[in-house]
C-alpha positions in Angstrom: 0.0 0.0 0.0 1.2 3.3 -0.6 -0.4 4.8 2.1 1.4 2.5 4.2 5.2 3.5 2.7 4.4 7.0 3.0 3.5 6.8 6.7 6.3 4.9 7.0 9.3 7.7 5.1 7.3 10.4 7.6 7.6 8.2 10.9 11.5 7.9 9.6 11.9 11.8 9.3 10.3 12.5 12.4 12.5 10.0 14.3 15.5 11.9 12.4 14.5 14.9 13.1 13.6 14.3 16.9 17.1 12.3 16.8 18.6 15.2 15.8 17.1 17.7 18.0 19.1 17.4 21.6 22.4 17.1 19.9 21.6 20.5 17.8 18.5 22.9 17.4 17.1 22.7 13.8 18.4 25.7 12.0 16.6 25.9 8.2 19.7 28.5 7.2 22.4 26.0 8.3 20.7 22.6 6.8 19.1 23.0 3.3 18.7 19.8 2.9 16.1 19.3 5.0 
């Protein structure tokens, strides 16, 4: 199901991005990539 991947790349870039946030705020200027 598609559905189903697509839940499943958003749960991955929330974990990354919760992962991410005690080492280092989120700063948009510094990381384009996002």
């Amino acid at each position: 199901d598609e559905n189903k991947i697509t839940s499943k790349m958003n749960n991955g870039l929330l974990r990354v991005i919760i992962g991410k946030k005690p080492a280092k705020p989120i700063n948009i200027t510094d990381e384009p990539n996002i």
